[in-house]
N, C-alpha and C positions, 0 to 999 in steps of 0.2 A: 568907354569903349574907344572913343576916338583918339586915346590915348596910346595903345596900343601899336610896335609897330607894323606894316603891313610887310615885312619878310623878317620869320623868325630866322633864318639862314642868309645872309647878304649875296645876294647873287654878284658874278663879275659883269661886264660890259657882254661879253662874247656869252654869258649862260642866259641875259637880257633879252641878247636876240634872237638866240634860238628859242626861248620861250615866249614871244610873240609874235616869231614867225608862226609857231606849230599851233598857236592858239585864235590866229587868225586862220588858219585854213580851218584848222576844227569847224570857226566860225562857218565861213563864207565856203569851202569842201564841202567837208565831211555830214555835218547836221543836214544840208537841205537834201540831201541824198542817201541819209542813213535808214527813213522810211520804206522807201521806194526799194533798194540794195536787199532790206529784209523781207520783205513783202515776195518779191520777186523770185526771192530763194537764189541769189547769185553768190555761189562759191566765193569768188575774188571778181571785187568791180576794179576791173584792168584800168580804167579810164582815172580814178582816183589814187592808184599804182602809177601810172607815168608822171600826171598834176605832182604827185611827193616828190617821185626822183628829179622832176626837171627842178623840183626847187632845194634838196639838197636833202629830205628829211627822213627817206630809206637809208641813205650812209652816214646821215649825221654820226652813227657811234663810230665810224672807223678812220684810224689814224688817218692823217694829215700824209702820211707816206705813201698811205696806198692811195689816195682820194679822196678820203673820207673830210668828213667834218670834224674832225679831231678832240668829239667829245666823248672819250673813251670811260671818265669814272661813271660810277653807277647810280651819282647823284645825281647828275644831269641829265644821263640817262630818264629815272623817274621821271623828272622834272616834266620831260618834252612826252613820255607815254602815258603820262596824266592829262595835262594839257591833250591830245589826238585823244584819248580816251572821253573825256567828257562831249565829244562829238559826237561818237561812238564806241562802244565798247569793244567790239567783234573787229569794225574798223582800225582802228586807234592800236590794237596789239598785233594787226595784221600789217598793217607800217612798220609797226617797228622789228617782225621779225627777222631780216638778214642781222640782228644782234644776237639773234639766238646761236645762230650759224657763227658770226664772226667770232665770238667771246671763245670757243673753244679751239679755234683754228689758231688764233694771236697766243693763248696760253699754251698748244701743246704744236704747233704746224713747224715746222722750218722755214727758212727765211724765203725760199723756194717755192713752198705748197703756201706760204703768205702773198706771196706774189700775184703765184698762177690763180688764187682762188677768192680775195678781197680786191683785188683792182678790176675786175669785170663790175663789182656791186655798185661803184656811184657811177654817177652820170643820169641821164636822161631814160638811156636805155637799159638799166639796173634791171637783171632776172629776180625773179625771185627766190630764194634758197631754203631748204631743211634739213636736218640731221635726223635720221632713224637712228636710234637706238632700241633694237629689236635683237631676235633670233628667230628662224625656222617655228621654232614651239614656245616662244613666249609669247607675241602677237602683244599688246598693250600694256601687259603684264608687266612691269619691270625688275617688280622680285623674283619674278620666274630667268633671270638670265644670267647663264651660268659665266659667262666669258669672264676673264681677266686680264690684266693691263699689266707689265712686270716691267719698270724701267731697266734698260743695259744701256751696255753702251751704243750709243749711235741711233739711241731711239726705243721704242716699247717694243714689248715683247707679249702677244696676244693669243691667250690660250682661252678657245670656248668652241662655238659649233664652226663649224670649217666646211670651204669647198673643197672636196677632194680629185686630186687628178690620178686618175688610175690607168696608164701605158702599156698595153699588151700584157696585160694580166689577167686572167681567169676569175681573181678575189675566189677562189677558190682555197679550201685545207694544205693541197700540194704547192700553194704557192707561201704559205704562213707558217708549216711546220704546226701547225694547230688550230682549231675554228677560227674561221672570219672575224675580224672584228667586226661590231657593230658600226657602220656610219650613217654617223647622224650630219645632216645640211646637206649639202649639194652636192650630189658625184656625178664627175665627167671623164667621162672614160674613151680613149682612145686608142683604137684599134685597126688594122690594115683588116682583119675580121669584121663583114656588120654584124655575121651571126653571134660576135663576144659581147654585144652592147648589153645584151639582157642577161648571161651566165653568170650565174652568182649571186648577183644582186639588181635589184633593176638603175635603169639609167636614168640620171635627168637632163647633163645633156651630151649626144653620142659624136662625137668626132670620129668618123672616117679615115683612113688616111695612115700613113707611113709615119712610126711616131717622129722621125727627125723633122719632118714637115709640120706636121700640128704643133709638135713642143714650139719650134721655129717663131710658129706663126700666134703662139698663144706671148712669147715671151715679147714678140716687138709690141704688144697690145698694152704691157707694162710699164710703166712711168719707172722713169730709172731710183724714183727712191725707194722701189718696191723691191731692186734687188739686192740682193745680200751676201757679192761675191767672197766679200771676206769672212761670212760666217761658215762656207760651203768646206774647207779644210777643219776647222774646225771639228764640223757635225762628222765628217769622214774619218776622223782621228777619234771621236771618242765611242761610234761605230766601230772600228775596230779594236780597238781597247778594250770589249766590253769582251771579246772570243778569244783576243789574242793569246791569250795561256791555254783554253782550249787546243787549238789551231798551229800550236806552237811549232809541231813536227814538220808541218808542210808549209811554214812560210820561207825561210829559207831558199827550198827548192823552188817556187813557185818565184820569188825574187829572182831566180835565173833562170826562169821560164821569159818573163817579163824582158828578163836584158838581152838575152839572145836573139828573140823573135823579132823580125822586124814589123813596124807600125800597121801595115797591112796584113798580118799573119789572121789565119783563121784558127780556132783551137775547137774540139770537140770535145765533151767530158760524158761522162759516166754516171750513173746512180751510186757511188762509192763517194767513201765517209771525204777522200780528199779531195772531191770534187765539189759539194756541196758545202762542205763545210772546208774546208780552204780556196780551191778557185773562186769560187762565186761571190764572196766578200773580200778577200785579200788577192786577185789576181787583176788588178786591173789592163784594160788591154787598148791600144793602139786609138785614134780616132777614125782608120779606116779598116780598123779589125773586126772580126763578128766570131762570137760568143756562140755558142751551138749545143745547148742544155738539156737533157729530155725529161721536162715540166711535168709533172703527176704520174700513175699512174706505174711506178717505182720500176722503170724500164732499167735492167740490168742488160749489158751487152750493145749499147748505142754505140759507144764513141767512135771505135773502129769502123764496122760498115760506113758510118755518116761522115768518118776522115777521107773512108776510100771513095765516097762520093764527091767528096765537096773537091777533093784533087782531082779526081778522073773532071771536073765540072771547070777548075780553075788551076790549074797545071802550073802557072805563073805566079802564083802565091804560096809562100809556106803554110804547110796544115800539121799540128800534131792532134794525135790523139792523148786523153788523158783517163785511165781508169785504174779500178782498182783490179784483182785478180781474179774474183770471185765474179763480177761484173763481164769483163774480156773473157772465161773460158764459156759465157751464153756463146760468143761466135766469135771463138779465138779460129777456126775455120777459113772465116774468111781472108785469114792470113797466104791464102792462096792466088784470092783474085786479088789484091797489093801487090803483090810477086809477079805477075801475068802483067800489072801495069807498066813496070820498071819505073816506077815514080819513087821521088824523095818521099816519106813517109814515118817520120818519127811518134814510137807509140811508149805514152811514156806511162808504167806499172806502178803502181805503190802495194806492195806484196805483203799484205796482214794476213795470210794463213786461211783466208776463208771470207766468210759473210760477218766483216768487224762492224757492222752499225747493231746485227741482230744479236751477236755476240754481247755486245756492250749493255743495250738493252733488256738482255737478260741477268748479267751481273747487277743490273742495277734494280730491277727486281727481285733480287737474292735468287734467282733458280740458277741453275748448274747447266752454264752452256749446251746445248743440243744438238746435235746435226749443222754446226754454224762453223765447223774446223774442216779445211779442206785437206788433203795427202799433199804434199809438196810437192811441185810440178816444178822440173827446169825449166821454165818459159824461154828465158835464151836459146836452149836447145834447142825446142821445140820450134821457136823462130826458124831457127837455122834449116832443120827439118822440113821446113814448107819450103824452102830456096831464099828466105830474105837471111836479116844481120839479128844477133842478138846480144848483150853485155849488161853487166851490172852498174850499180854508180850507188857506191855507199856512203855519200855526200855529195854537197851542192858543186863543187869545184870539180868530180869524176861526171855528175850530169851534165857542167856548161859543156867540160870536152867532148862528153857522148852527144850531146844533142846540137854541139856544131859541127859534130862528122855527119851525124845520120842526115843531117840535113841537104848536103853535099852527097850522098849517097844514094843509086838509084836502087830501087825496092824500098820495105817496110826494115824500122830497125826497131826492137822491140828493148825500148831500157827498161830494166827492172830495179826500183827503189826500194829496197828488204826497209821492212819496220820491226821495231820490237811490239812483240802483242801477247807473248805470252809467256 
């Protein structure tokens, strides 16, 4: 036997020491305190946590760049958590956990989140660290969890249970075009409403507040590698690609809605098909603009009244109205009090013959359109009629003209956009 020799592996100089350094503390450490520690029922003996780090052997595994003791392979590794192990066992792998932490932060972190998050670990006053690897509904379980990891560019890409931020939304049907989705993890919903915190769905946790301020204040909380400015064009191009042929009629026009209106303009829309289904995704508008939509509840006849208010309210900013035909004659009417104001006021028609969403709806059902065709009505005329302006624009280049007079124009000027519908 004494033949035999005593390391079937040659250790080097530097694997030497760290293996009796960590086998003398076991000694003269860990063992005379490993009774007492269990007995007592102590979580983590903090006192035998500092005695490690003041002498190197919580960081021992992390690079030499960050601090570390620079024995990163996995063999020395063992070496030194067998050696503290035979002190204690419980002890002994509680040392050496910031390797647990470190190993996947050096394998997947940037050289950044390497920085900010293994150079606190050595030293004297080394925290101690863990990794959850959970979900909401898995709990210990790790085949119960659904997430996945999808490398792109510039880093992973993480699809599983999610916090959701939900901004002045209802998570209501009228706001989805069809049942709620289910959400599953954490929703934080934020609302200038406290009474929205619970509609829909319940909260877990409620922001208060004006969303420019909460977003504001949720996004400086964010580590800049959490943002993804360059994916943001992106995600909005292949959003609109997905309707664009839908939509196709009213982008156009709405591109010179866009260019005409100044950054400040207010715009009000309608329950009609070219409000909802072209303004609301293909209109993007100003950073000091406001959007003015009437959410559920399938209000025909908004845009007008709420253009002749929000003018009569702010006289110094341009407001158009935007609806369809069947939507404006709920209270083409009020085409009187616009008239009585002498304000700019451009309302701009998209004129499908009737009620085109219900219309559509039923061809696509196979029945045979019903009470959804309206008699044709001169609305220019009828404009005129009340004392405002009225005109056609059978294209985008006739609307910039129409919609930079009526804007410079005091009263209501009623354009009307003919569509093919039938």
């Amino acid at each position: 036997m004494s033949d035999l020799p005593t390391e079937l592996v040659p250790l080097s100089a530097q694997q030497r020491d760290i293996v009796d350094l960590t086998r003398a503390f076991a000694r003269e450490e860990i063992r005379p305190r490993a009774r007492a520690v269990d007995e007592a029922d102590v979580e983590t003996p903090w006192d035998l946590w500092r005695k490690a780090a003041e002498v190197g052997i919580t960081g021992f595994m992390l690079p030499e760049e960050y601090g570390g003791g620079g024995f990163t392979d996995v063999f020395t590794q063992c070496l030194v958590q067998e050696e503290l192990c035979v002190g204690d066992l419980g002890i002994g792998n509680l040392l050496c956990s910031n390797g647990f932490f470190a190993d996947p932060v050096l394998e997947l972190g940037s050289e950044e989140q390497k920085r900010e998050w293994l150079t606190p670990l050595t030293g004297p006053d080394t925290p101690m660290t863990a990794l959850a690897t959970t979900e909401p509904a898995a709990g210990s379980d790790a085949v119960s969890i659904t997430t996945t990891a999808r490398r792109g560019a510039g880093g992973y890409l993480l699809s599983g249970q999610k916090a959701w931020v939900a901004v002045g939304t209802e998570l209501a049907e009228s706001d989805f075009w069809s049942s709620p989705p289910r959400l599953d993890g954490t929703l934080i919903r934020a609302d200038i409403d406290p009474d929205q915190m619970y509609a829909g769905a319940p909260t877990d946790v409620a922001l208060v507040g004006h969303a420019r301020a909460v977003l504001e204040a949720l996004l400086a909380e964010l580590p800049d590698h959490a943002r993804v400015p360059d994916d943001i064009a992106a995600l909005r191009a292949a959003r609109d690609a997905e309707t664009a042929e839908r939509d196709a009629r009213w982008i156009p026009y709405l591109r010179v809605l866009r260019e005409v209106l100044a950054d400040d303009a207010i715009l009000t829309s309608d329950s009609a098909q070219c409000c909802y289904y072209g303004a609301l995704p293909h209109l993007p508008i100003g950073s000091r603009s406001q959007y003015l939509h009437p959410t559920g509840f399938g209000t025909l006849g908004y845009a007008l009244p709420a253009a002749i208010g929000a003018k009569a309210a702010r006289p110094d900013r341009q407001v158009v109205a935007l609806s369809g035909d069947g939507g404006l004659q709920f209270t083409v009417q009020e085409l009187a009090t616009a008239v009585g104001l002498r304000l700019p006021l451009p309302v701009v028609v998209f004129d499908n013959g009737g009620y085109g969403e219900i219309r559509d709806e039923m061809r696509a059902r196979g029945d045979t359109p019903t009470a959804v065709d309206l008699p044709p009505v001169d609305l220019p005329a009828l404009a005129r009629a009340y004392g405002g302006h009225g005109t056609r624009a059978c294209g985008p280049e006739e609307l910039r003209r129409a919609l930079t007079e009526a804007l410079a124009t005091p009263g209501p000027t009623l354009i009307v956009v003919p569509e093919e519908t039938r």
